[in-house]
KEPA-597772 format. One line per 4 residues: number of its first residue (from 1); their letters; for each residue x, y, z of N, C-alpha, C, CB. Coordinates in nm, 3 decimals, always signed. Glycine has a CB too. Example, Ala and Ser with C-alpha at 12.3 -4.5 7.8 and 13.67 -1.06 7.14 Angstrom:
// KEPA-597772
1	AS	+1.319:-0.569:+0.780:+1.230:-0.450:+0.780:+1.320:-0.330:+0.780:+1.131:-0.447:+0.905 | +1.285:-0.225:+0.708:+1.367:-0.106:+0.714:+1.290:+0.003:+0.787:+1.408:-0.060:+0.572
//
This chain:
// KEPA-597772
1	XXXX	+0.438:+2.551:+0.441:+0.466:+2.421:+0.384:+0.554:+2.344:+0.483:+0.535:+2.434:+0.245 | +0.538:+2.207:+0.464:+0.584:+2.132:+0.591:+0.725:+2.098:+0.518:+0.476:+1.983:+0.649 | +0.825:+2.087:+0.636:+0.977:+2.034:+0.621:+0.964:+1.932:+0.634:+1.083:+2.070:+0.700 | +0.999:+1.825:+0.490:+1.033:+1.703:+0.477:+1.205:+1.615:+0.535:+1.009:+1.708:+0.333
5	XXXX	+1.166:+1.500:+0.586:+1.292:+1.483:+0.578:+1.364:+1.516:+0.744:+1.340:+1.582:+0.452 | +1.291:+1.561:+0.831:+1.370:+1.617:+0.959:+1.332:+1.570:+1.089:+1.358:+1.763:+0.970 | +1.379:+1.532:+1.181:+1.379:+1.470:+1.255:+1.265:+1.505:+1.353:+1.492:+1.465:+1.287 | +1.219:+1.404:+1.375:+1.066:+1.449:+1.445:+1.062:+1.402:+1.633:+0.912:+1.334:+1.340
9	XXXX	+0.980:+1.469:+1.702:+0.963:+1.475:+1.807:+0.866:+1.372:+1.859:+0.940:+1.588:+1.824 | +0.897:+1.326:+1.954:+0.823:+1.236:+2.025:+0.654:+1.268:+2.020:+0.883:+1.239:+2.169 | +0.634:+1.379:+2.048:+0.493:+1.417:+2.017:+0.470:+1.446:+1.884:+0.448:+1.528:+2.090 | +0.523:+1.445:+1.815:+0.457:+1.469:+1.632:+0.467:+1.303:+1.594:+0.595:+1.597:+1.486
13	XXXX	+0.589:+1.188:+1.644:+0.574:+1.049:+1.646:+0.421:+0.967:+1.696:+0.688:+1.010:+1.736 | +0.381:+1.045:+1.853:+0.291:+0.975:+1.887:+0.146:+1.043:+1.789:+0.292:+0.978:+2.055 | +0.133:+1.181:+1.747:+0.030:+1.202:+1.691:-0.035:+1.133:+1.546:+0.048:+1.315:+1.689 | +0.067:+1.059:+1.524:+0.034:+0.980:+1.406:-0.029:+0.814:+1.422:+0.171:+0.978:+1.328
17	XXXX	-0.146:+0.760:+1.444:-0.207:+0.672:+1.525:-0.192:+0.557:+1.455:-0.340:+0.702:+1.560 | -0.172:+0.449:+1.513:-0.102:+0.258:+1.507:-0.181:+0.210:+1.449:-0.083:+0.148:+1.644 | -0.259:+0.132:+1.410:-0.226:+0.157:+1.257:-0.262:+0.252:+1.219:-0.266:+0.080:+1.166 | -0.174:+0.314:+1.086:-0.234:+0.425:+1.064:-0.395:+0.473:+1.008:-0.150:+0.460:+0.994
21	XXXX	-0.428:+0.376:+0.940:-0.550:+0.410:+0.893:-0.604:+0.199:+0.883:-0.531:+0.536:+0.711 | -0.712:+0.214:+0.888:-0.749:+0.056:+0.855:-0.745:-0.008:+0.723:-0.881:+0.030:+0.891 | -0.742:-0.106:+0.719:-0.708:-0.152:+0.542:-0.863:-0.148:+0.475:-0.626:-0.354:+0.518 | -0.862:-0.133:+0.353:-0.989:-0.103:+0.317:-0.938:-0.180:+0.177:-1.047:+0.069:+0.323
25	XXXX	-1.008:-0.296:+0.116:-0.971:-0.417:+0.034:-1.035:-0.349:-0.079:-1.027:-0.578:+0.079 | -0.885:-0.316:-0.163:-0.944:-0.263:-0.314:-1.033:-0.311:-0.393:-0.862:-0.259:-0.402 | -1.098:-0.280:-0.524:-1.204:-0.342:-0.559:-1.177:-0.297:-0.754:-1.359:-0.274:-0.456 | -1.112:-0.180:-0.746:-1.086:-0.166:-0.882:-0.933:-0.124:-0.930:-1.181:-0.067:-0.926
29	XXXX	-0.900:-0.074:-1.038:-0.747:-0.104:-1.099:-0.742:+0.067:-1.070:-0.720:-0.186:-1.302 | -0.669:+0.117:-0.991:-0.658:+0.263:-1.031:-0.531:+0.312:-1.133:-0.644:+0.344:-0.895 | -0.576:+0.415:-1.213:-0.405:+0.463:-1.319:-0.329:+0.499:-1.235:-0.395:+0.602:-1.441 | -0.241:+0.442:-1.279:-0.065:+0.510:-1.152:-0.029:+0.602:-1.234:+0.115:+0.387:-1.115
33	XXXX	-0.005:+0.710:-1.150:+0.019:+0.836:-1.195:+0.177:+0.851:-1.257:-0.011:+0.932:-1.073 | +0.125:+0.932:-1.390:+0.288:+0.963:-1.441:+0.386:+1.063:-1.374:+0.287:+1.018:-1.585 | +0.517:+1.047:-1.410:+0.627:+1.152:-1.372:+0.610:+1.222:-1.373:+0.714:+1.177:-1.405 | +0.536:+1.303:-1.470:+0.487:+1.452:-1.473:+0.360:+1.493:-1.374:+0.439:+1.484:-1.627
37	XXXX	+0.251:+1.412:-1.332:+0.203:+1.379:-1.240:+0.245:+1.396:-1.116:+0.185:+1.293:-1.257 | +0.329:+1.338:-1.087:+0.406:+1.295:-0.965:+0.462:+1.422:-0.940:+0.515:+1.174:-0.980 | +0.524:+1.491:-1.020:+0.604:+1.578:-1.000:+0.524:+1.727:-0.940:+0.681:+1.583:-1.132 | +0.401:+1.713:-0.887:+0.295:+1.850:-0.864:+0.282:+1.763:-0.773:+0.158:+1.920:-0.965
41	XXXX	+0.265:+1.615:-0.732:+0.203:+1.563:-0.648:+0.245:+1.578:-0.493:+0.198:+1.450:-0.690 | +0.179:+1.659:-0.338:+0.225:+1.667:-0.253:+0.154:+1.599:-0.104:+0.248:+1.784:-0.270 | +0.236:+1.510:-0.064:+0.154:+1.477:+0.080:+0.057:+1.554:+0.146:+0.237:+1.466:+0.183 | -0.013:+1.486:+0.191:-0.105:+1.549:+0.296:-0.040:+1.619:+0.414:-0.194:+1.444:+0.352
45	XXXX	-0.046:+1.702:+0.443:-0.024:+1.832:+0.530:-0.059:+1.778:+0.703:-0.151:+1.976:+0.465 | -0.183:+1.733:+0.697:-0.199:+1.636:+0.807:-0.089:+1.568:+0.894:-0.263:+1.539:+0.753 | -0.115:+1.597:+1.061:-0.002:+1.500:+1.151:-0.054:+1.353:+1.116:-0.007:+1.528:+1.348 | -0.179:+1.340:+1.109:-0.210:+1.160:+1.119:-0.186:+1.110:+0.995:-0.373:+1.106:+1.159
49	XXXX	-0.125:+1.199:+0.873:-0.100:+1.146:+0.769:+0.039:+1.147:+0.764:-0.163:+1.200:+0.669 | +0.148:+1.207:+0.874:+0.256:+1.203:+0.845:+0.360:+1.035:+0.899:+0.290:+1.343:+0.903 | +0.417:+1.007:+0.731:+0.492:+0.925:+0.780:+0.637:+0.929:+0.792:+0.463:+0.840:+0.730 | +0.733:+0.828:+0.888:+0.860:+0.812:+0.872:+0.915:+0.740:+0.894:+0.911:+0.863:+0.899
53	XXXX	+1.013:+0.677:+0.965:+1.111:+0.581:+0.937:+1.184:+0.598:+1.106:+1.219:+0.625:+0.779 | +1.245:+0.474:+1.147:+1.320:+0.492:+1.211:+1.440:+0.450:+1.231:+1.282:+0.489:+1.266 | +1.567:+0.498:+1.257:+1.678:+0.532:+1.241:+1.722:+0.472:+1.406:+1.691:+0.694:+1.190 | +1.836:+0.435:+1.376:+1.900:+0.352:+1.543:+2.038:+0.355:+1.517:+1.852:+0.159:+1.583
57	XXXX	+2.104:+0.414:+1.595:+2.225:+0.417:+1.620:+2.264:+0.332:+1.710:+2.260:+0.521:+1.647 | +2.379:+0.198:+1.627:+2.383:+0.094:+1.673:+2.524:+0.073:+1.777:+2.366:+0.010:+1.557 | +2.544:+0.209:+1.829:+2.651:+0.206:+1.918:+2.622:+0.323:+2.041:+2.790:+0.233:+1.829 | +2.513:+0.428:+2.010:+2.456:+0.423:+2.153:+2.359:+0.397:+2.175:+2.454:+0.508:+2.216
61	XXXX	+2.234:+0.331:+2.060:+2.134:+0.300:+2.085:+1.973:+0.420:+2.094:+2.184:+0.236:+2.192 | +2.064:+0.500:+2.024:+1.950:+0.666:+2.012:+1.910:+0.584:+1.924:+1.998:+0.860:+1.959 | +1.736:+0.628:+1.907:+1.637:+0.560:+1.831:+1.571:+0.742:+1.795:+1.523:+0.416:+1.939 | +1.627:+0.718:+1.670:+1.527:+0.849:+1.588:+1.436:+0.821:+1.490:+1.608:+0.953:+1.508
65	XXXX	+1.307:+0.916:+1.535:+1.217:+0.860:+1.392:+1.196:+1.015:+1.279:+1.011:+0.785:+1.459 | +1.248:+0.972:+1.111:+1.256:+1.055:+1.031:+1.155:+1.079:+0.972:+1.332:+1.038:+0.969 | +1.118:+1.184:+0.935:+1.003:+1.170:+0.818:+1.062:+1.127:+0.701:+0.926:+1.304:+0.781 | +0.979:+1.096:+0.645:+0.984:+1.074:+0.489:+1.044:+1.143:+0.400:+0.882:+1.077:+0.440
69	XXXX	+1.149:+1.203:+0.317:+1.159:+1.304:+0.194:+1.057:+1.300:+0.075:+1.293:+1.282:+0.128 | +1.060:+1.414:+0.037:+0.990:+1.399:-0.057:+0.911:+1.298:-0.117:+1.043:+1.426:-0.112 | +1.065:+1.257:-0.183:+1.138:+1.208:-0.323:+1.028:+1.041:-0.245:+1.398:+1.213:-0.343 | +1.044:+0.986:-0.116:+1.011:+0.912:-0.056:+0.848:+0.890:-0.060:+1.071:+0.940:+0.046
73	XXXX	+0.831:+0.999:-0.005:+0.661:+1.013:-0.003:+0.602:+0.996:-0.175:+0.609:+1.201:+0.071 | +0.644:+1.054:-0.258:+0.627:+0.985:-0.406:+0.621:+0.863:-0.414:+0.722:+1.007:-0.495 | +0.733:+0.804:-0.420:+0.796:+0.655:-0.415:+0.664:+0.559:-0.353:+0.955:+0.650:-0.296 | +0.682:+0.562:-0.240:+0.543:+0.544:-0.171:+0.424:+0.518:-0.179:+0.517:+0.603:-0.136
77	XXXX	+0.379:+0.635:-0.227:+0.229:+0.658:-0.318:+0.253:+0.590:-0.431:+0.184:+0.820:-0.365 | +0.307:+0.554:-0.533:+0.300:+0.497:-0.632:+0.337:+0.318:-0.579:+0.397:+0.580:-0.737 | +0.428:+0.325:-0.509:+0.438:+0.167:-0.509:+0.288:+0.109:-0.422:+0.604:+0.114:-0.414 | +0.218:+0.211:-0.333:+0.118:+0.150:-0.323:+0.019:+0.095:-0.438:+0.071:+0.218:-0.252
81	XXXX	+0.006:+0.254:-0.527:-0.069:+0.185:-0.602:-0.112:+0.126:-0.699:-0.102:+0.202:-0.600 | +0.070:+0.062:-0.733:+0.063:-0.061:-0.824:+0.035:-0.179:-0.725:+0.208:-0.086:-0.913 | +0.092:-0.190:-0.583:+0.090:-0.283:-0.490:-0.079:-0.342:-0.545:+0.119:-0.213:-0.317 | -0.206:-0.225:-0.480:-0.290:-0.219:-0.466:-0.370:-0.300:-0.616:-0.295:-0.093:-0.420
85	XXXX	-0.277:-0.204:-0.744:-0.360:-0.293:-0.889:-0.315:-0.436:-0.863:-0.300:-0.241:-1.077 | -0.171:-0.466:-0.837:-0.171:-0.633:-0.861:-0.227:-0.733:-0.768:-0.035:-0.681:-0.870 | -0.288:-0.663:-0.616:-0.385:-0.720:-0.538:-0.481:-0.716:-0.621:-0.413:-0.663:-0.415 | -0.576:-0.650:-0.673:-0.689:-0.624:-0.759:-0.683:-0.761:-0.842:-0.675:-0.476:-0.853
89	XXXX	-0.609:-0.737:-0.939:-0.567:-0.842:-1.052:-0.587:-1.006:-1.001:-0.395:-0.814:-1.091 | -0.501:-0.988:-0.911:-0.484:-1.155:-0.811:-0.603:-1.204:-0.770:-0.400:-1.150:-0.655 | -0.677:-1.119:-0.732:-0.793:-1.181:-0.650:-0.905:-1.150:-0.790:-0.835:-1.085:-0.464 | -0.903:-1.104:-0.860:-0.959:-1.140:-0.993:-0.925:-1.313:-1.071:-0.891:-1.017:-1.090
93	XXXX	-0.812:-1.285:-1.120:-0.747:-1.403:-1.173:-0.767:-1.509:-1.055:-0.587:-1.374:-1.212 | -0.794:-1.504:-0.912:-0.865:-1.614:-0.819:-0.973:-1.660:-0.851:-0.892:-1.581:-0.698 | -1.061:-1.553:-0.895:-1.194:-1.577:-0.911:-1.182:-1.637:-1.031:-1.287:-1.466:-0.904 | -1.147:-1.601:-1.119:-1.178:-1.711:-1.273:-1.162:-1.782:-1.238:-1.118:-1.726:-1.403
97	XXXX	-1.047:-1.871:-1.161:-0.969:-1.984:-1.198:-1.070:-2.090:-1.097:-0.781:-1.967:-1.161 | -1.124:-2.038:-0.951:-1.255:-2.079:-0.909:-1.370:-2.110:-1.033:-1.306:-1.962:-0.813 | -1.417:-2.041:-1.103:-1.510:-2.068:-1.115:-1.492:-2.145:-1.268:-1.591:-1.956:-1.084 | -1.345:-2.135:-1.313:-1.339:-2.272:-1.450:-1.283:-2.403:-1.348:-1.180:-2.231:-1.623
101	XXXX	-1.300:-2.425:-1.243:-1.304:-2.521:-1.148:-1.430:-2.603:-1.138:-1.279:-2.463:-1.030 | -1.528:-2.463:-1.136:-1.649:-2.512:-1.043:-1.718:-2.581:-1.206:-1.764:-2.351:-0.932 | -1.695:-2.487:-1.310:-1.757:-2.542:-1.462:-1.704:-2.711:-1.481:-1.677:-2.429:-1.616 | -1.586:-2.705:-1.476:-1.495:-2.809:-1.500:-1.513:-3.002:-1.362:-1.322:-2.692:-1.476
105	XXXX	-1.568:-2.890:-1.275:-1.581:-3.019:-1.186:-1.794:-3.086:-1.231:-1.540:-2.944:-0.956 | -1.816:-2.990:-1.233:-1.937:-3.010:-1.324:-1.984:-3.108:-1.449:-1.943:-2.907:-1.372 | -1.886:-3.050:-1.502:-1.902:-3.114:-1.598:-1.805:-3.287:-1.600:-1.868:-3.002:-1.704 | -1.702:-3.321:-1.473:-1.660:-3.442:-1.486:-1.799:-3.501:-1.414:-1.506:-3.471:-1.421
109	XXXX	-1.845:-3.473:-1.306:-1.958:-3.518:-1.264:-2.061:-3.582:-1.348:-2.005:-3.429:-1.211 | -2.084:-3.440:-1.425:-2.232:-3.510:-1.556:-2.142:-3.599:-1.612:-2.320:-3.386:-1.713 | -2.037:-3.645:-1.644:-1.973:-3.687:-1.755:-1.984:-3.887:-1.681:-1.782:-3.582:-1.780 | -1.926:-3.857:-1.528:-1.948:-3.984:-1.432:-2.059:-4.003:-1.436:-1.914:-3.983:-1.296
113	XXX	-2.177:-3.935:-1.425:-2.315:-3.999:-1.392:-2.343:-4.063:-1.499:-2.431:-3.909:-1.358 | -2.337:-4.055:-1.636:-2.413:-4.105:-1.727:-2.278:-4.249:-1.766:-2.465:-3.966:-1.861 | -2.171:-4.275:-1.667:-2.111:-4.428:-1.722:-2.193:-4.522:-1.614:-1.905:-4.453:-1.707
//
């Protein structure tokens, strides 16, 4: 099992590739997983899945990059994928509001043609 949380090496930094993965534009609402859920739930084991953080010491200028804790990598996963439902939602609620536009401009049109 992998050690969360510990300071990582320049080569376990570079094995994790810029962006990390490409964006792929949600399409449905997924359930966000409960506490009890969460609590079995474990990162991917994977270097190209490992993420972390970086840390700068602002008086000599050492630049460390951390992994993630746990508690973090949870956090994470879930704020994506409410992030991800209220993208979903938005670009839903876009689309209605388009298309009681497109009804609505329609109908001032027929409404102009016949004065």
């Amino acid at each position: 099992m992998r050690e969360f949380g510990k300071v990582l090496t320049p080569e376990q930094v570079d094995a994790v590739p810029r962006p990390s993965k490409p964006w792929v534009e949600p399409t449905e609402i997924q359930p966000v997983p409960t506490a009890a859920e969460m609590a079995t739930w474990f990162p991917s084991e994977t270097d190209e899945d490992r993420r972390f953080r970086w840390e700068q010491n602002v008086t000599t200028g050492e630049r460390k990059a951390i992994e993630l804790t746990l508690d973090e990598y949870r956090a994470r996963h879930v704020a994506k994928i409410i992030s991800k439902n209220e993208y979903v939602m938005s670009k839903a609620a876009e689309a209605v509001a388009a298309r009681r536009k497109a009804v609505l401009d329609r109908l001032i049109d027929a409404e102009l043609a016949k004065v």
